[in-house]
Structure formats: structure tokens, C-alpha cells
C-alpha positions as CSV (number, residue, x, y, z in Angstrom):
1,X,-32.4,12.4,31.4
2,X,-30.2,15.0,29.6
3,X,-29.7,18.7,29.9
4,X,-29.8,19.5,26.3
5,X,-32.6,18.9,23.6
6,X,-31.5,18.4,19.5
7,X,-33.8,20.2,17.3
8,X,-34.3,21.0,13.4
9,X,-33.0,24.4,13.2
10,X,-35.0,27.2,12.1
11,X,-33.2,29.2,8.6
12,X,-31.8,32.1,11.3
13,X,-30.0,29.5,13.3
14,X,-28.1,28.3,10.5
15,X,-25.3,30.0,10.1
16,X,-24.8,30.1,14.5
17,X,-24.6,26.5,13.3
18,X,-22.0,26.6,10.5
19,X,-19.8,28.8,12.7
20,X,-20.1,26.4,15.8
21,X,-18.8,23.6,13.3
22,X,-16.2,25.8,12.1
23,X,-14.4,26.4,15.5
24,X,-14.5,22.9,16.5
25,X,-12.2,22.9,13.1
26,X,-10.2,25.6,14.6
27,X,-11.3,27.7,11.4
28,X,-12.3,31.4,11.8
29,X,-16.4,32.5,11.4
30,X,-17.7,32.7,8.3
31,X,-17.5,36.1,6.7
32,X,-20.7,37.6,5.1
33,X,-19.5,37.4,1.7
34,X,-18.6,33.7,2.8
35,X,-22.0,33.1,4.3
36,X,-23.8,33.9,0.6
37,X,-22.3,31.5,-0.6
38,X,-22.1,28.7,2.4
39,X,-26.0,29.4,2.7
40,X,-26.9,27.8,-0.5
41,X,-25.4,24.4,1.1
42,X,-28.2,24.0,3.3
43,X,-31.1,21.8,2.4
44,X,-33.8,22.6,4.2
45,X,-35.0,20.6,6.7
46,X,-31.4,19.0,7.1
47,X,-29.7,20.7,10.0
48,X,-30.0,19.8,13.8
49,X,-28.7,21.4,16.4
50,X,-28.1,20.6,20.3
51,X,-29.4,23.3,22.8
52,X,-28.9,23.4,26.6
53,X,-28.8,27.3,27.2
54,X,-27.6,27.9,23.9
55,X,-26.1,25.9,20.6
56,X,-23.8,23.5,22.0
57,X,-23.9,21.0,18.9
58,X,-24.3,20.7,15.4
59,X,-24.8,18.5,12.2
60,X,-26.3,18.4,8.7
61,X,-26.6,16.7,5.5
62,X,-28.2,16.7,2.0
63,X,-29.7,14.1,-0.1
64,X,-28.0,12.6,-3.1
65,X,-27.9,9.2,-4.6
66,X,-24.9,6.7,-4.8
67,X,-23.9,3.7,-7.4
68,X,-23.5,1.0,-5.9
69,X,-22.0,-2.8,-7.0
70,X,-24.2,-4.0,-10.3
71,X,-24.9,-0.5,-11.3
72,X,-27.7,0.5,-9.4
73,X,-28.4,3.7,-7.8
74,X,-29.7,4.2,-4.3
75,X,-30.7,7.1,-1.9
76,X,-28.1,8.6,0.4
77,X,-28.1,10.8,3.1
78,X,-24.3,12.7,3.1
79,X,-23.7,13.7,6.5
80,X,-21.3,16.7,7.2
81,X,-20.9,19.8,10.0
82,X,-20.9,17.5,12.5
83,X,-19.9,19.1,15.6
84,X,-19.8,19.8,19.5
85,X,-18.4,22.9,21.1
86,X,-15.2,21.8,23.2
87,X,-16.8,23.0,26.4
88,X,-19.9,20.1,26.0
89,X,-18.1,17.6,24.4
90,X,-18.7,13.6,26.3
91,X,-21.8,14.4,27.3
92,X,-23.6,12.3,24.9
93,X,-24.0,15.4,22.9
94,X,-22.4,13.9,19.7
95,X,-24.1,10.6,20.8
96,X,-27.9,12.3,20.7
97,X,-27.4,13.9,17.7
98,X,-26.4,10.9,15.8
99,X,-29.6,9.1,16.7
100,X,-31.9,11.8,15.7
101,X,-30.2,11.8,12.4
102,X,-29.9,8.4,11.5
103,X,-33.6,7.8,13.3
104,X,-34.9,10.9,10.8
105,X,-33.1,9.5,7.3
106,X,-34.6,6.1,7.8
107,X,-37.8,7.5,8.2
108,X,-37.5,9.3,4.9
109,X,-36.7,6.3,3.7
110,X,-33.0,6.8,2.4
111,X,-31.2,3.6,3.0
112,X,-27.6,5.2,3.5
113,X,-25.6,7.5,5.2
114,X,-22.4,8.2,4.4
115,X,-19.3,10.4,6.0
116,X,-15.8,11.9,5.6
117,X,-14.4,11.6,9.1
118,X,-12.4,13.8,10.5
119,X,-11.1,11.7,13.3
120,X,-11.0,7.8,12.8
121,X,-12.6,6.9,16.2
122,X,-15.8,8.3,16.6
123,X,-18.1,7.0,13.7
124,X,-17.8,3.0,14.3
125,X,-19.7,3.7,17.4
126,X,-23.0,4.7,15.5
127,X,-22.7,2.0,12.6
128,X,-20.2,3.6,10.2
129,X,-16.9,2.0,8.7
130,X,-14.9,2.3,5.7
131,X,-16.2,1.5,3.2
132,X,-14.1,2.9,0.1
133,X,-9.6,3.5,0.3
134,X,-7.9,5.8,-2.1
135,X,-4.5,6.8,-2.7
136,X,-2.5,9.8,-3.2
137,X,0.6,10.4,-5.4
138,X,3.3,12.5,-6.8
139,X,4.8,13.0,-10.3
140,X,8.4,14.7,-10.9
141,X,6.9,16.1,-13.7
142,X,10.6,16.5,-15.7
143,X,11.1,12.7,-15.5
144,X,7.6,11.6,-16.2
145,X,8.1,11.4,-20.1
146,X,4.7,9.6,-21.8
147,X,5.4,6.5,-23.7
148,X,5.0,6.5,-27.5
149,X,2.3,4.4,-27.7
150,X,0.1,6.6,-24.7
151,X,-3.1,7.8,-27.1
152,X,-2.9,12.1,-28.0
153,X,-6.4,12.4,-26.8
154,X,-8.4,15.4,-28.1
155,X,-9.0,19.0,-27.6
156,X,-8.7,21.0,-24.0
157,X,-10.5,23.5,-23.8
158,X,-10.3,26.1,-20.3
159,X,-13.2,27.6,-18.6
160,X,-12.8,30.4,-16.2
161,X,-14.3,30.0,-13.0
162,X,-17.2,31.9,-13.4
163,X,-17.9,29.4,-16.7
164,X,-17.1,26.1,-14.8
165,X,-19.4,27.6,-12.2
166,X,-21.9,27.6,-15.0
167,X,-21.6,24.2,-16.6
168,X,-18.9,22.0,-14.7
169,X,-22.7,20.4,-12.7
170,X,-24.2,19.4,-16.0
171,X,-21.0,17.8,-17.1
172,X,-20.3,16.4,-14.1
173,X,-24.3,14.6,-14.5
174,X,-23.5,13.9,-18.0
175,X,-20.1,11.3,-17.1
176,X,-21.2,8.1,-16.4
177,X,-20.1,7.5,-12.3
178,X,-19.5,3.1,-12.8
179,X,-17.6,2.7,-9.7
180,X,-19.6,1.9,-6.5
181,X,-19.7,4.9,-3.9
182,X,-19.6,7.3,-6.7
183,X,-22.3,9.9,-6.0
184,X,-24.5,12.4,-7.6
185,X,-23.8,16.3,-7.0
186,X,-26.9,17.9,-6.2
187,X,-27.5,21.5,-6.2
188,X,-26.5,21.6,-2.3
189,X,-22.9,20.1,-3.4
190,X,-21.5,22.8,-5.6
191,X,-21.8,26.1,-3.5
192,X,-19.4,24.3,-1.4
193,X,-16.9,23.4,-4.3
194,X,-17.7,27.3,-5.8
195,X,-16.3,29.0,-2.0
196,X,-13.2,26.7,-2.0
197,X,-12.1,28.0,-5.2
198,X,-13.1,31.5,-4.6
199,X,-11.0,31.4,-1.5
200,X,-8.2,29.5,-2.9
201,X,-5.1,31.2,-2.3
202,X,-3.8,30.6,-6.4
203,X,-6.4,30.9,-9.3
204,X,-8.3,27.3,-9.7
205,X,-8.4,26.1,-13.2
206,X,-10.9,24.1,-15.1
207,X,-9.8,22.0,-18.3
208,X,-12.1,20.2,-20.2
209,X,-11.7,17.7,-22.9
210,X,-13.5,17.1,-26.4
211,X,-13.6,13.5,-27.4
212,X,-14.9,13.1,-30.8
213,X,-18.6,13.3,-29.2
214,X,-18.2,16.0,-26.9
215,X,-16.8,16.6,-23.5
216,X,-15.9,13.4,-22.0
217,X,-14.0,14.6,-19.2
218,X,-12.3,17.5,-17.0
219,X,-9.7,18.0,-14.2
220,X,-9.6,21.2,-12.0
221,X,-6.4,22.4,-10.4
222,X,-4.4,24.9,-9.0
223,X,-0.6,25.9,-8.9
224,X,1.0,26.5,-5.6
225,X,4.2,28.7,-5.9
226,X,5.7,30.7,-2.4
227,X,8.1,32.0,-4.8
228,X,9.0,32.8,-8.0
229,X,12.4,31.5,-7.9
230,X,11.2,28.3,-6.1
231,X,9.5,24.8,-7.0
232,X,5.7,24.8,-8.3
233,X,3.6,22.5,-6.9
234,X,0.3,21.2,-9.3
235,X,-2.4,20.6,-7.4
236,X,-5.1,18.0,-9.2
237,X,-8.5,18.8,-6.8
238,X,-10.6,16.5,-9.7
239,X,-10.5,14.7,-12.3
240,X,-13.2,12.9,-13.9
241,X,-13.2,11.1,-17.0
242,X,-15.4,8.9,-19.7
243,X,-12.8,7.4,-21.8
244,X,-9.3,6.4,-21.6
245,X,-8.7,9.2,-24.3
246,X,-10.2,11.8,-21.9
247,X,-7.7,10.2,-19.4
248,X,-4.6,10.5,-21.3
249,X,-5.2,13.5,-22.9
250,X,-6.0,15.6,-19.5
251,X,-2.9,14.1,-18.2
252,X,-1.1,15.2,-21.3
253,X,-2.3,18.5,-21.0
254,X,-1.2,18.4,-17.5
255,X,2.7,17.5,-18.0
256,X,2.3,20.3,-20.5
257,X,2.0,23.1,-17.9
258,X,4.7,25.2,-17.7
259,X,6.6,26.2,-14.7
260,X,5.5,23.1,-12.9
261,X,7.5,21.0,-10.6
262,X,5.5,18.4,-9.5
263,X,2.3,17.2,-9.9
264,X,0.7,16.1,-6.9
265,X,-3.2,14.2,-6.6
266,X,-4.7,13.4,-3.7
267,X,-7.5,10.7,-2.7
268,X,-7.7,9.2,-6.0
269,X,-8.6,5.6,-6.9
270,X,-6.2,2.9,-5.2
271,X,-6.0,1.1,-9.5
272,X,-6.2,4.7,-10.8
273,X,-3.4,3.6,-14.0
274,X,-0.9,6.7,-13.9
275,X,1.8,5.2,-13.8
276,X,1.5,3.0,-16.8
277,X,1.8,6.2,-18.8
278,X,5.1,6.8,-18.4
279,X,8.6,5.4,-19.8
280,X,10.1,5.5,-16.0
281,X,7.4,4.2,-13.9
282,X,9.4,6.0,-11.2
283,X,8.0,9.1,-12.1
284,X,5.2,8.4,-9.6
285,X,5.1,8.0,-6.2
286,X,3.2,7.1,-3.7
287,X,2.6,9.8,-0.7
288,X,-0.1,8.0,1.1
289,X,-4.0,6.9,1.2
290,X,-6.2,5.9,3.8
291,X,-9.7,5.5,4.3
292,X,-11.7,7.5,1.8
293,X,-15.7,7.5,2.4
294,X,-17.5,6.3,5.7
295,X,-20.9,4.1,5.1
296,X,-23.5,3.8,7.3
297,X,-26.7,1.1,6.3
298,X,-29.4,2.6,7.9
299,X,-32.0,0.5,6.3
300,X,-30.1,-2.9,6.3
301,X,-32.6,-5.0,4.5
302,X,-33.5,-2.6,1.6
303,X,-29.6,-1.7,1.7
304,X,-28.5,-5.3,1.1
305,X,-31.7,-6.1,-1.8
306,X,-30.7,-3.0,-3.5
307,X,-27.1,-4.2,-5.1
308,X,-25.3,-6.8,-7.2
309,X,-24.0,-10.5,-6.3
310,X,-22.2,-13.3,-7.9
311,X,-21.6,-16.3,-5.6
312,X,-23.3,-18.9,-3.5
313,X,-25.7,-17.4,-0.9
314,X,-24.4,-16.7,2.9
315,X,-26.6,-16.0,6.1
316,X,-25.8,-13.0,7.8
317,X,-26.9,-12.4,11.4
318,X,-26.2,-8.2,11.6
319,X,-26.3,-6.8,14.9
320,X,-27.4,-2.9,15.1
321,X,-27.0,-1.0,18.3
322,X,-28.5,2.0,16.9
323,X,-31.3,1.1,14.6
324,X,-32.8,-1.6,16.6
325,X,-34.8,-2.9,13.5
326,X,-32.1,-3.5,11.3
327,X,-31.0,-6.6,13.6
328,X,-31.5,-9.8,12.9
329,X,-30.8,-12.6,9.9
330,X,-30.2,-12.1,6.1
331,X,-30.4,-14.6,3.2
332,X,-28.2,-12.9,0.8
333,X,-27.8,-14.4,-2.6
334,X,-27.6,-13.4,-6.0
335,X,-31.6,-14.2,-5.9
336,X,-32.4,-11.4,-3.6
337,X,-32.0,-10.6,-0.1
338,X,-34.6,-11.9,3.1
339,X,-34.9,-12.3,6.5
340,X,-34.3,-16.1,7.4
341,X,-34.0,-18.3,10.5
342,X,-31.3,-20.3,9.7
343,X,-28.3,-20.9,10.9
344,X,-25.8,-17.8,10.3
345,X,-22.8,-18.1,8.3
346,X,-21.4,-14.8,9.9
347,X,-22.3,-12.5,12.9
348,X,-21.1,-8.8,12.3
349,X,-22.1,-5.6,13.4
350,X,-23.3,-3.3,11.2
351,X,-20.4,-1.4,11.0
352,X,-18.4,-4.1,9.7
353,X,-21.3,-4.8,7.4
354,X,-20.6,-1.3,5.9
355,X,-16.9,-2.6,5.1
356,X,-17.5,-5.5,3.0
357,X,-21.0,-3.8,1.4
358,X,-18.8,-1.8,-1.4
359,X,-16.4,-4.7,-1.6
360,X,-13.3,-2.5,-0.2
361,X,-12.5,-4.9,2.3
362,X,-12.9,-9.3,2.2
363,X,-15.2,-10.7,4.9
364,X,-12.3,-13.0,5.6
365,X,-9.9,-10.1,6.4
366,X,-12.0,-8.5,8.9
367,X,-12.4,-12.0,10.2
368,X,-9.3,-12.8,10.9
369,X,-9.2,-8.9,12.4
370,X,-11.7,-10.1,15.0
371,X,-14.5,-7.9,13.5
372,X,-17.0,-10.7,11.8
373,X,-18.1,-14.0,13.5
374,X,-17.7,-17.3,11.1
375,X,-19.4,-20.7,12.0
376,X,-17.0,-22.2,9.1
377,X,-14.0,-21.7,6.6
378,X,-16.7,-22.0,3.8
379,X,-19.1,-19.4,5.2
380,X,-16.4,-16.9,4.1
381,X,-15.0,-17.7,1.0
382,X,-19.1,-17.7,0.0
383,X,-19.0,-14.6,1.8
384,X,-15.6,-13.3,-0.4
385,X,-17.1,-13.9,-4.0
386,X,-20.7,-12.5,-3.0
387,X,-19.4,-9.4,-1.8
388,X,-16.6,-8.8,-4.5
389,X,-16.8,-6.3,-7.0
390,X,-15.0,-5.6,-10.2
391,X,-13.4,-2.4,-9.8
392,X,-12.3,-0.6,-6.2
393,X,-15.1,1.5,-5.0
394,X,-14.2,5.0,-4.6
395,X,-16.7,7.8,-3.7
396,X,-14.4,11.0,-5.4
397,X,-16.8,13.9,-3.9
398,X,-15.8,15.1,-0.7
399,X,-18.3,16.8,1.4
């Protein structure tokens, strides 16, 4: 027995909800003018919330879809405002909520969930793991000079904010999204993008490109500057692009920026080209990267059936603490995906299921880490070429 109960909320509870969330943040309530624009976040239907007395827990999502390896697109649930006051947390508050969640999205049939964690150690516990790495970087913008050959690109044109407000979603629908993890950005996605740039501290600027058939691309950014007689810092939040004109020429644009420093992006691809742009390939460096987007199967079978393969077929025997139903053996080939009884080829949990799905990490790594179960040598280098994929995955919308 427990002392709490985890509920949908009703629409008043809501923003009791996104303030609980907030202080386990250490960030301030939400003001009213804040709230406006925070309320337009919430599908409804989507928040839960963990009573005792009063609101002692908290978490959310909305619905969107994902590509994933071979092009498809599939349902996911993106999970965010997770949290548990300080004063009720390990009490199997976090625990509770979890289930209700996952135990709700698989009965609306979505077969994913999917995370940014804020701490690395929780989310492995209810069947989460990386499943996408990006990298961050710097440019010295007076030494990154572009090479002769580096296309011109077209046209930039700038939108103000109120303009990119306007049209950024469309043209963010309109770019085709090829890498696996990359998501759509429904209507419950942008509020949150709009309040980050009306809060920004320095103006946030939208540049789009014109390729010869239209827009084909945009990066949003801001300049950081504590002083006017000290170094800018250029702050890349996105960058999207169709072409590898729209990619050069947004960069160009960028190094064209006056009273710039440095150019710094942040949770980009991990093969995102930059530095091949320049004549000192030393313009760019590396600040970090880490583990991007957090995946969760909740509906195994229809999870596995619903991407690409090449390779041989493997048996996987998936074990699923959480969703009880999930567990149990997969024929996965390039054929299709079925339950089998045959002898496994690997035993993994879930979780590390989730690592290999988008291809970010080889079976035989998290093998040799301990975290998959091989009856032989040949099991996983099946295993290697069925779950690779072409290009990195990398998700890009953080929620």
C-alpha cells in the first residue's frame, strides 16, 4: 500500500503542477504573463500528478511522431515535467508515476516514449537508455576563414520574432527530418520555444535561407555580450537545413556577423561537417557531447516491426520489468519482426534494447559493457549490421 494516489489532473491543477516541476529545478514560479504562454504546452489529457495531502509529484507529455531507421515514422509519446517535491522524494513517488504513464501511452497505442534527462541515473530503471549522442562545439570566428571552393549559398532573409512565431512551425514541417529520432513539432512544442525567446536575456534572431525553390533552411540564435568592451559570444539554439547550400550559406551568414567572438553550438549532430568548411580545421573545437535523447519501447513488438534492417536475422529474448507484456522472444530480420521460440541470440533488457534500436550504440559494445547477453560471437556481428544505420541518429528538439 502507498500513501499517495497519481491522477490525470484537472485544467486548474496545471499550473500547481508546472510550478511543482519548476522548484525541483530550483527555478522561480511561473509568472502570469509566463503562465499564458506555458499553458498552451499542455495537451489535454497528458499531465499526472501524485497526491498524498496535496501535489507531491508531477509529469507530462504530448504526442508527436518520430523517424526512425528506413524512413518510417511512428508515434511518440515525449515525456517532460517530470518531478517530485524534495520533501517526498524515494518514496516510490517517481516510481508510481512512471508506471501510470508508460501503462496509459501503451494503451493509446503509441509505441514510444522518449526523454531528456536531467540526471543520468534515474530513467534506466523504467526501460529508458540513450538512444541518440550529439556534440557541442566552438568556432574562433576570426580564424575560421571558409575555403574557396565552400558553395555561396542563396539569400538570408531575417524574421522578427513575432514573424518566426508566425511561420518558423510550417517551415520547420516543410524540411524533410531523414535522420532517425528526428521528430515532429506539434502545436504543444512551440509555446515552449516562443517563452524561451521571449525571456531570453539578448534578442533571438531567426535567419532563413532561399534556395532556388524556396526556403530550404534556418538557424535561430542569440548574441551574448556582458560588455561592450568585452568578447561576444554567438549562440546557435537551431539550425535546420535541406541542402548543403542551405548549410553553407547559413553558416556563411553566420561568420558574417559583426561584433562576434565566437560561435558556439551546442547538441548538434556527432558528423555534423563544420569543420570541413574551413581553411584551418582548428577553427573548431570540440567543448563536449553526451547523451542527447532518452528512448523508451513501450510496445516492443510493434516498436521493433515498425523500422528498417539490412542483415541476417537475430533472436532477441527482451526482458521488461515494467511492461510485463513486452517480455519474451523476437525474430528480427529484414523480413519482419515475430515472436519465436527459438533459441536467443541475445538477452537484453529493454533498456539496452532502446540503445541499439536508433543504431547509436553496436550490440557488441554494450556486450562487452556487460549490458546484453550473447550465446555466440556470430549472434552479434548479425546483431551489428541489423541494427546499423546510415547516418547517426540525432533527435535536435529538446523538450
Amino acid at each position: 500500500m502507498t500513501d499517495y494516489t497519481v491522477r490525470t489532473l484537472r485544467p486548474d491543477e496545471h499550473r500547481a503542477a508546472a510550478d511543482l516541476f519548476r522548484s525541483t529545478l530550483h527555478v522561480v514560479p511561473t509568472t502570469d504573463d509566463s503562465w499564458r504562454i506555458t499553458e498552451r504546452m499542455l495537451q489535454p489529457g497528458r499531465t499526472l500528478g501524485a497526491f498524498d495531502t496535496e501535489l507531491i509529484g508531477t509529469a507530462r507529455s504530448f504526442d508527436a511522431e518520430m523517424t526512425l531507421p528506413g524512413g518510417a515514422r511512428a508515434g511518440l509519446a515525449a515525456v517532460t515535467g517530470v518531478g517530485v517535491r524534495p520533501d517526498r522524494t524515494r518514496r516510490g513517488v517517481l516510481t508510481e508515476l512512471m508506471r501510470t504513464q508508460l501503462t496509459d501511452i501503451a494503451a493509446r497505442g503509441l509505441p514510444f516514449a522518449a526523454l531528456w534527462a536531467s540526471e543520468g541515473v534515474i530513467y534506466h530503471r523504467f526501460g529508458y537508455g540513450v538512444a541518440t549522442r550529439s556534440r557541442s562545439y566552438e568556432i574562433q570566428r576570426r580564424r575560421a576563414v571558409l575555403r574557396p571552393e565552400v558553395p555561396a549559398g542563396g539569400q538570408v532573409e531575417l524574421w522578427s520574432l513575432d514573424t518566426a512565431l508566425e511561420r518558423l512551425p510550417a517551415l520547420y514541417d516543410a524540411l524533410p527530418h531523414p535522420r532517425p529520432a528526428m521528430m515532429t513539432r506539434p502545436p504543444y512544442w512551440w509555446p515552449g520555444w516562443e517563452r524561451h525567446a521571449r525571456e531570453a536575456t539578448s534578442p533571438v534572431v531567426t535567419a532563413v535561407h532561399h534556395g532556388s525553390e524556396g526556403p530550404d533552411g534556418y538557424v535561430v540564435y542569440k548574441v551574448e555580450r556582458k560588455h561592450w568592451s568585452e568578447p561576444a559570444t554567438l549562440d546557435v539554439i537551431g539550425l535546420e537545413t535541406a541542402t548543403d547550400e542551405a548549410f553553407t550559406g547559413l553558416w556563411r551568414y553566420l561568420l558574417g556577423v559583426d561584433l562576434v567572438d565566437t560561435i558556439r553550438a551546442d547538441e548538434r549532430p556527432v558528423d555534423e561537417p563544420v569543420e570541413l568548411l574551413f581553411t584551418d580545421i582548428r577553427a573548431v573545437r570540440d567543448t563536449g557531447g553526451g547523451d542527447e535523447l532518452w528512448l523508451r519501447l513501450v510496445d516492443v513488438p510493434a516498436a521493433l516491426g515498425a523500422r528498417g534492417y539490412t542483415g541476417e536475422p537475430v533472436v532477441l529474448e527482451v526482458a521488461d520489468p515494467v511492461l510485463a507484456a513486452n517480455s519474451g522472444r523476437y525474430r528480427v530480420s529484414p523480413d519482419g519482426v515475430h515472436r519465436t521460440d527459438k533459441t536467443a541470440d541475445l538477452r537484453l533488457d529493454v533498456d539496452a534494447l532502446a540503445m541499439i534500436y536508433l543504431g547509436a550504440w553496436r550490440p557488441s559494445l554494450l556486450a562487452g559493457a556487460g549490458r546484453i547477453r550473447a550465446t555466440s560471437a556470430s549472434g552479434l556481428e548479425r546483431a551489428d549490421r541489423l541494427f546499423t544505420t546510415p547516418v547517426p541518429a540525432w533527435c535536435g528538439t529538446h523538450f
